[in-house]
C-alpha positions in Angstrom: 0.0 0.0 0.0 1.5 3.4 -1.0 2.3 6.2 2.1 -0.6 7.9 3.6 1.1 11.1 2.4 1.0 12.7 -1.0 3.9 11.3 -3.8 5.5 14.0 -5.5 2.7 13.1 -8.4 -0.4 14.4 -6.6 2.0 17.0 -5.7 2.8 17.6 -9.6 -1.0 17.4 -10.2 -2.0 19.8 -7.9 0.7 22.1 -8.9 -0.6 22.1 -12.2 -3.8 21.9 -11.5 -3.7 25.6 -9.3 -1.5 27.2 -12.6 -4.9 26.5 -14.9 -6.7 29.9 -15.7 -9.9 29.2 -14.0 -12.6 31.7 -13.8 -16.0 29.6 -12.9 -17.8 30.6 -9.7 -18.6 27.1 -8.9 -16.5 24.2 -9.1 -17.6 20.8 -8.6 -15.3 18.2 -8.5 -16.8 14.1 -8.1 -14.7 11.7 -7.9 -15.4 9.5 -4.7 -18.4 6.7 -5.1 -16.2 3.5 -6.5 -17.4 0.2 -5.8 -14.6 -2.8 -6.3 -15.7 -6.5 -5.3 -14.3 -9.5 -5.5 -16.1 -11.8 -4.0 -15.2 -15.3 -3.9 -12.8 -18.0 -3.3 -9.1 -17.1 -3.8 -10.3 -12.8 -3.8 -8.1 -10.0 -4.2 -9.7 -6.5 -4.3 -7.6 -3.1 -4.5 -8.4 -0.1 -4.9 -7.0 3.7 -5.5 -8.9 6.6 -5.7 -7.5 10.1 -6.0 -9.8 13.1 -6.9 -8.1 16.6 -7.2 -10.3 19.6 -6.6 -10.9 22.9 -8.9 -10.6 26.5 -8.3 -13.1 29.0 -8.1 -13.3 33.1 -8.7 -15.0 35.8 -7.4 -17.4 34.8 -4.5 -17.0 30.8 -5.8 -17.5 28.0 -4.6 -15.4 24.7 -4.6 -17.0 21.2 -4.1 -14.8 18.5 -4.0 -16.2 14.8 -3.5 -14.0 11.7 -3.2 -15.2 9.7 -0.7 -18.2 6.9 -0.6 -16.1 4.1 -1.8 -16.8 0.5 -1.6 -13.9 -2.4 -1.4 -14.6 -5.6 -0.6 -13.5 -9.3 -1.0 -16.1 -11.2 0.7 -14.5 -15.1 0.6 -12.1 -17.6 1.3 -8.6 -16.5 1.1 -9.5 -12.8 1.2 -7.7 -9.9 0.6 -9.2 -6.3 0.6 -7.1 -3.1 0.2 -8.2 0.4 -0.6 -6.5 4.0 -1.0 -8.3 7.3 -1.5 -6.7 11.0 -1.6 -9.0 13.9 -1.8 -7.8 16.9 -1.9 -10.0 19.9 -1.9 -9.9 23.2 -4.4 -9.5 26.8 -3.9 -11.9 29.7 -3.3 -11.1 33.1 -4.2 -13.6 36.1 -2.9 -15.6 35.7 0.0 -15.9 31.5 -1.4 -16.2 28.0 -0.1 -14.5 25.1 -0.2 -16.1 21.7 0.5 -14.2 18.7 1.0 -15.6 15.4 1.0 -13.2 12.6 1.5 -14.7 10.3 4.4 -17.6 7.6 4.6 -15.3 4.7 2.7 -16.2 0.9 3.2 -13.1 -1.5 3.4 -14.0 -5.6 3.9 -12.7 -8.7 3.9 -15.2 -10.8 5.6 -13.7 -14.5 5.8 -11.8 -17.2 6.0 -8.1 -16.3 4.9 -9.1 -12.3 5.5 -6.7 -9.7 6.1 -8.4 -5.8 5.0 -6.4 -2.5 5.1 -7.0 1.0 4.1 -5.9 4.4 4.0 -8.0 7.5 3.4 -6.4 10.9 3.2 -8.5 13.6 3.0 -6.8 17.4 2.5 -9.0 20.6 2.4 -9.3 23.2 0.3 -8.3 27.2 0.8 -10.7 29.6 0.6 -9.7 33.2 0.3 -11.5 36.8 1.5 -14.0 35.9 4.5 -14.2 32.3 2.9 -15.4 29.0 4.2 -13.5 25.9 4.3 -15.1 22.7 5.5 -13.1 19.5 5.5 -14.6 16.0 6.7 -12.7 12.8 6.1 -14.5 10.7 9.0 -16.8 7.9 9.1 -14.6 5.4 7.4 -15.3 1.6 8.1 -13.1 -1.4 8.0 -13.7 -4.8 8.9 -12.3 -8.5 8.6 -14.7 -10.3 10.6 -13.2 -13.7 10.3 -11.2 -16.8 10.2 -7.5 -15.7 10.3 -8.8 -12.1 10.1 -6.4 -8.7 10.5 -8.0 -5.5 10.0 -5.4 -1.9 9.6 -7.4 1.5 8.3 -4.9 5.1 8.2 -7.0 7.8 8.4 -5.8 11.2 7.8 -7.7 14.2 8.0 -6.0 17.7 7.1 -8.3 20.9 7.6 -8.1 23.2 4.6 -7.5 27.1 5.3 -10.1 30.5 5.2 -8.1 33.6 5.3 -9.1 36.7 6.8 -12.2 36.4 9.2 -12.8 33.0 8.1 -14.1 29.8 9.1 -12.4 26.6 9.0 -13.9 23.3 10.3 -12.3 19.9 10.0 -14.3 16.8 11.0 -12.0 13.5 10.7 -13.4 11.3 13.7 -16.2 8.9 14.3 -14.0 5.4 11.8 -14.7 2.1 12.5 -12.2 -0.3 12.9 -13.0 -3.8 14.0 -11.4 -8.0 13.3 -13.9 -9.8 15.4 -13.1 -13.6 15.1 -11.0 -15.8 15.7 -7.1 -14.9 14.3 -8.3 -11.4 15.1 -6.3 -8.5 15.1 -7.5 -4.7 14.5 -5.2 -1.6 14.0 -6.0 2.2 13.7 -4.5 5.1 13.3 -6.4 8.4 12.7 -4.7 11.7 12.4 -7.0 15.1 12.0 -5.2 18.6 12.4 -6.7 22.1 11.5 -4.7 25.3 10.9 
């Protein structure tokens, strides 16, 4: 599983992605809702999701969804892993910025299972009285089984608002749970605001 922290690519991406004249007053950015399934006998399911948010002019607004996403194996010598990145856009001009990274499903469910995952979810900047809002909570991961190990990384960055803004950052309320008989259940969840 790659690092819970950006690779010089998403760095690249967003680096370009900032230099793009942009000059719509709403942005919305979907990239989250990904189902991936094995489901049976010798399963395997992986997953990466990375969804890059926009930028917004005078009084915008900047939506960026990357969460909601399904990974499961479901079966006998299971294997479930997942990675999503969302990271959210810019606001200039009294804007918003909405970042929506959280609320990912990660199972293995059986006999051989082992599930892992890794949500990062960075928010946005909003500029002149603006509004960032940041949640990459609510994550589940389960193994619920035989030889079962279960590991979820969440990371949860607030965005920034400058001058008089408001920034909230909601990363909490993950589930994490092996229940069964090799059991073994690991998390680690990281939120920080600025």
């Amino acid at each position: 599983m790659r690092s819970i922290f950006l690779s010089g690519l998403a760095l690249a991406a967003i680096a370009v992605t900032a230099s793009l004249p942009a000059h719509a007053q709403v942005t919305i950015t979907h990239g989250g809702g990904n189902n991936n399934v094995a489901a049976g006998k010798f399963s395997e399911a992986d997953q990466s999701s990375t969804t890059l948010g926009g930028l917004a002019l005078r009084h915008g607004v900047a939506i960026t969804n990357g969460g909601n996403n399904r990974n499961v194996a479901a079966g006998k010598f299971s294997f479930a892993g997942q990675d999503t990145t969302t990271i959210g856009g810019t606001a200039l001009g009294r804007g918003r910025v909405i970042t929506n990274g959280g609320n990912n499903l990660n199972v293995a469910r059986g006999f051989g299972s082992a599930a892992t995952q890794s949500v990062l979810t960075a928010g946005g900047t909003a500029f002149g009285r603006g509004r960032s809002v940041t949640n990459g909570g609510q994550n589940t991961n389960l193994a619920l089984g035989k030889f079962s190990s279960a590991d979820q990384q969440v990371a949860t960055l607030g965005g920034t608002a400058g001058r008089h803004g408001l920034n909230l950052t909601s990363g909490g309320q993950n589930h994490n749970t092996a229940s069964g008989f090799g059991s073994s259940a690991s998390q680690q969840v990281f939120t920080g605001a600025q």
